[in-house]
Steps between C-alpha positions, in 0.01 A plus 500: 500500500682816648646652159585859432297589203523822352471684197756727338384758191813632366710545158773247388813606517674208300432235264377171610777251537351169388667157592422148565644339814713181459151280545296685203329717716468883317585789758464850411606784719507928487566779686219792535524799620205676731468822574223661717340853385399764776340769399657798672244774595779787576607450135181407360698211335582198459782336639701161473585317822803262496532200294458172603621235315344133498626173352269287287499136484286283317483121442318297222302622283456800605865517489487457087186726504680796662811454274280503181302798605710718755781820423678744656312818526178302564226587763410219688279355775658213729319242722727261742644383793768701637857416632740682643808404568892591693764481162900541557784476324856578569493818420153612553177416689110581468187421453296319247125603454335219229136410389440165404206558279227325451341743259627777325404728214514906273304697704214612272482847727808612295444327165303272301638113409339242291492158655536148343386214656711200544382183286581164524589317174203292328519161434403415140435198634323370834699206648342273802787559763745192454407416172658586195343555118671183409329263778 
């Protein structure tokens, strides 16, 4: 497979805007923003470079995941494959710089999180597959 992957460490910029696509699939999607920091030895300081700012998408469960557990303001760390693509409208043209992730969380550099595992619901009751308590 030739993919772009990359990873993106950056702060959200916007809340996550959850949704489920017309055939029940969840989609999640947010916009960071990225900026580099230089330190600048004439100053002895440092300094910001220019933003860059990334679109998020997510599908699935991580979709739901990153919905529950994601906010503006938050430092994050973003795995995923990267697209870029030509956008126009009538008024205005540009282009769109997206990250399809495949993993994303805070980044612990900046912060401390508590994590909760996902669980699947026990059965009270084991049932052979195609048979029902009744049979």
């Amino acid at each position: 497979m030739n993919e772009s992957n990359m990873t993106v460490i950056g702060t959200v910029v916007q809340d996550p805007k959850f949704s489920i696509t017309k055939n029940g699939v969840p989609f999640c999607s947010l916009r960071v923003a990225v900026n580099e920091r230089k330190f600048d030895k004439a100053s002895s300081t440092w300094v910001d470079s220019d933003t860059t700012y990334f679109s998020i998408t997510s599908w699935r469960m991580l979709a739901e995941n990153i919905a529950q557990s994601i906010s503006k303001g938050d430092p994050i760390i973003a795995v995923g494959k990267l697209r870029v693509r030509e956008w126009k409208t009538e008024e205005k043209s540009g282009i769109a710089v997206e990250l399809e992730v495949v993993s994303l969380g805070h980044d612990l550099n900046r912060g401390s999180a508590q994590f909760q595992r996902n669980r699947k619901p026990a059965s009270s009751e084991w049932e052979e597959p195609g048979l029902s308590a009744a049979s």
